[in-house]
C-alpha positions as CSV (number, residue, x, y, z in Angstrom):
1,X,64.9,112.2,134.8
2,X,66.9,114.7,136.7
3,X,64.9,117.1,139.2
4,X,64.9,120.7,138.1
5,X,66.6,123.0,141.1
6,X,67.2,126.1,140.0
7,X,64.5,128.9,139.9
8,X,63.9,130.7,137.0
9,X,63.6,134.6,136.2
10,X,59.9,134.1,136.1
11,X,59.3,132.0,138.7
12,X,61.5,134.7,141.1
13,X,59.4,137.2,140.3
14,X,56.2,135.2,140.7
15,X,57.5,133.9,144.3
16,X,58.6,138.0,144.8
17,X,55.1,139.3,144.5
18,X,52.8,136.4,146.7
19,X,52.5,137.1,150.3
20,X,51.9,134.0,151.6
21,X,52.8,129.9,151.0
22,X,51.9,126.7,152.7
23,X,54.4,124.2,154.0
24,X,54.0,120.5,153.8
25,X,55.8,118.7,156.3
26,X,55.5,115.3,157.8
27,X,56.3,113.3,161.0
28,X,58.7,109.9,161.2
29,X,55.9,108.1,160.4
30,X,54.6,110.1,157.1
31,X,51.6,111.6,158.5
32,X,51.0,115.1,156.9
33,X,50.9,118.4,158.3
34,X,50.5,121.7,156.2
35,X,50.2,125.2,157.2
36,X,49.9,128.6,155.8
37,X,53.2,130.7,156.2
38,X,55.4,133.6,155.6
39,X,58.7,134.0,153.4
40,X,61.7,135.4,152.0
41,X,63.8,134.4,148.7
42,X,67.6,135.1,148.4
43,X,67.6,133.6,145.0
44,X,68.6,130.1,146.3
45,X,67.0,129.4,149.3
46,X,63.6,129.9,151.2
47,X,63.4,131.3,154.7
48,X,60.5,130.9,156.9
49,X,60.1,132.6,160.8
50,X,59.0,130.7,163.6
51,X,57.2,134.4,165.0
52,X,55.2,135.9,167.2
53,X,51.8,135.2,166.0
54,X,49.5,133.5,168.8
55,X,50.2,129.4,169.3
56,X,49.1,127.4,171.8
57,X,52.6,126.0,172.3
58,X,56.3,127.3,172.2
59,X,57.6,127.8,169.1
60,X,60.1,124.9,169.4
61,X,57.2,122.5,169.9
62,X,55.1,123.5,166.9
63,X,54.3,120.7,165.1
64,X,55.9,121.7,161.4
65,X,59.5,121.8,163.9
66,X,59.4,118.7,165.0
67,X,58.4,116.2,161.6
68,X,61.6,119.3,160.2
69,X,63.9,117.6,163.1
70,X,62.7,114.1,162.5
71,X,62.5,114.3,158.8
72,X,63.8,117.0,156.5
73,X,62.5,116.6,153.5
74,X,59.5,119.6,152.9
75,X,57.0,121.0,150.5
76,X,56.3,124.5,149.7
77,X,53.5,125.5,146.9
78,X,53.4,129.2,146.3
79,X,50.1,129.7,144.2
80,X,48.0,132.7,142.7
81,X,44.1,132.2,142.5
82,X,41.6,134.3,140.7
83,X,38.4,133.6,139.7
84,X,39.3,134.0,135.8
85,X,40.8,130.5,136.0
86,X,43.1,131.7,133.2
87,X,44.8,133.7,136.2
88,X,45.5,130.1,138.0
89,X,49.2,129.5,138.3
90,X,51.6,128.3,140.9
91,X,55.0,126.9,141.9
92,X,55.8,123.6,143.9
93,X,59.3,123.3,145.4
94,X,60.3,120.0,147.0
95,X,62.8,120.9,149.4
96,X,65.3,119.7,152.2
97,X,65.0,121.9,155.3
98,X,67.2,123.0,158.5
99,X,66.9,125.0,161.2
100,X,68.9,127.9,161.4
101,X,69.5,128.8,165.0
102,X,70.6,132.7,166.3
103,X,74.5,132.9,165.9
104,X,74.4,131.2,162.4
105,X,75.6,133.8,160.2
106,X,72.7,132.5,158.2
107,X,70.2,133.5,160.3
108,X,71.1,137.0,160.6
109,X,70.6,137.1,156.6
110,X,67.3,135.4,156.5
111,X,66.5,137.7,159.2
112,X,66.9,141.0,157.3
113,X,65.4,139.7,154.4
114,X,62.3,138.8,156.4
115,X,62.0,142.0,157.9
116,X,62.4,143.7,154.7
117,X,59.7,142.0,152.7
118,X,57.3,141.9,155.7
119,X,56.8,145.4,157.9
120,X,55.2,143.5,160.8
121,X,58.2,141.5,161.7
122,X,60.3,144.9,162.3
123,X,59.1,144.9,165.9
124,X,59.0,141.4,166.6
125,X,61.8,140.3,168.5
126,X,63.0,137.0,166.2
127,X,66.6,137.6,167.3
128,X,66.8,134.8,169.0
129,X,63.9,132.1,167.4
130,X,65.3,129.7,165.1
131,X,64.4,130.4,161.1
132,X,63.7,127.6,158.6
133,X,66.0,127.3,155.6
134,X,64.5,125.6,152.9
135,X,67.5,124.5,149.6
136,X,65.4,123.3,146.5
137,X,65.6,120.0,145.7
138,X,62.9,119.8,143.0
139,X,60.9,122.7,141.1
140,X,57.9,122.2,139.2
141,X,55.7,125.3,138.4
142,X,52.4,126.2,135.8
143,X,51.8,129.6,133.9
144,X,54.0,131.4,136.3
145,X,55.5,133.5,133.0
146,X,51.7,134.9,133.2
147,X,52.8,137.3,136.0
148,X,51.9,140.7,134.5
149,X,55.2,143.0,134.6
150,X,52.9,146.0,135.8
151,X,51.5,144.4,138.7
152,X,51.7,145.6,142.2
153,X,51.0,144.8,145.8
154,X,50.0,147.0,148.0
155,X,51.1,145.7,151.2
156,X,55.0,146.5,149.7
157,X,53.8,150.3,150.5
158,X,55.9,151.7,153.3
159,X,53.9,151.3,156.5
160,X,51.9,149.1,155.6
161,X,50.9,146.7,158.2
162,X,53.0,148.2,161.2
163,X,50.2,147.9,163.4
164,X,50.3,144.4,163.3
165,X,52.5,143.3,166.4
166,X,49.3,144.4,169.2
167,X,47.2,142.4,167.2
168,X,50.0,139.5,166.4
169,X,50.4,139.5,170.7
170,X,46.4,138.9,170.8
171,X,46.1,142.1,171.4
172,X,43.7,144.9,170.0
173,X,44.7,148.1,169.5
174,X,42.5,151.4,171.3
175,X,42.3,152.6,167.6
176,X,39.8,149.5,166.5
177,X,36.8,149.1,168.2
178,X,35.3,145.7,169.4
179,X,31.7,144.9,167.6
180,X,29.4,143.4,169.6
181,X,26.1,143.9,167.8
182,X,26.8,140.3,165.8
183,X,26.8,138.4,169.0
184,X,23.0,139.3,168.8
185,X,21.9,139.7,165.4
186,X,23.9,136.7,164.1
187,X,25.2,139.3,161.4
188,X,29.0,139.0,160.5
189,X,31.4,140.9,162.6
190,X,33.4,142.1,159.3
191,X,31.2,144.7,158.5
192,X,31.1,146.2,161.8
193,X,35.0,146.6,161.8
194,X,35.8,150.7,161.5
195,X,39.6,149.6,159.4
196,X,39.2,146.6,157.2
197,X,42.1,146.1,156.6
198,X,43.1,144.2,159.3
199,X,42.3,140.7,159.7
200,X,38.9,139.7,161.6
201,X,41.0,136.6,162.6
202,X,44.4,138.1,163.5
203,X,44.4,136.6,166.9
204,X,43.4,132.6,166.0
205,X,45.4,130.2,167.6
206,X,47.7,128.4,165.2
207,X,49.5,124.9,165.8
């Protein structure tokens, strides 16, 4: 049986309106390695940003980089949960995947979409990081077509999230106080957070 490639109108729009996927990778000796990441879809390909979020290591030693350079072929599962488990869908893409270094035309692209679908990376300097191009190699999906026509996400409103890069540096910005109170009444530190919105664990350390 030949692998599906191609992505269809449903499944765009269901990969359009997620914010987030995780990417299976794995080392010359098959040992798995998954993590949580950002995209952009140009219709045919996948692009993912080596950014400026908090590591422990350069960029170019992250662990998803390396099993890429020693072995190409990837996973990437887009999904949508919900508690009504009639909501349950997602989208698997087997993939081959290359690094697109700064000067590839490519990378300029990927780039711009990037920045377009995600406000935060507008002030990150990614000029010169290398992007990952995922090309489809197999598609599999399940009760993507579900995707309601009238839905909406709300971080696709102008603005939103532009107060990321302080917090994406491991820094805090003056405008959000630090709770202390938890550290004594074992309470959780999310409800003493004055804006919500942001992330309690913005600055964690990621491989």
């Amino acid at each position: 049986m030949v692998a599906r490639t191609n992505i269809t109108e449903a499944e765009a729009l269901f990969i359009q309106r997620r914010r987030v996927a995780r990417l299976a990778t794995a080392n010359a000796e098959g040992h798995p390695h998954v993590v949580p990441v950002c995209y952009a879809f140009d219709g045919a390909r996948f692009y993912i940003p080596l950014d400026e979020k908090p590591k422990r290591i350069a960029a170019t030693q992250l662990k998803r980089v390396r099993n890429i350079e020693a072995r190409p072929e990837v996973s990437l599962v887009i999904d949508r949960y919900d508690d009504d488990w009639s909501q349950l869908a997602y989208l698997q893409v087997a993939a081959h995947a290359e690094l697109l270094a700064p000067g590839d035309e490519r990378h300029a692209t990927a780039l711009a979409l990037l920045r377009e679908r995600y406000p935060q990376y507008r002030m990150m300097a990614l000029e010169q990081s290398r992007i990952i191009a995922l090309t489809p190699t197999a598609v599999v999906s399940w009760r993507v077509e579900a995707e309601s026509a009238q839905q909406t996400n709300s971080w696709l409103e102008s603005g939103r999230g532009v107060d990321f890069p302080p917090l994406a540096r491991g820094r805090r910005p003056a405008h959000i106080p630090v709770a202390t109170s938890h550290l004594r009444s074992g309470r959780s530190p999310t409800r003493h957070l004055a804006a919500p919105r942001y992330c309690a664990h913005a600055s964690t350390v990621l491989r």
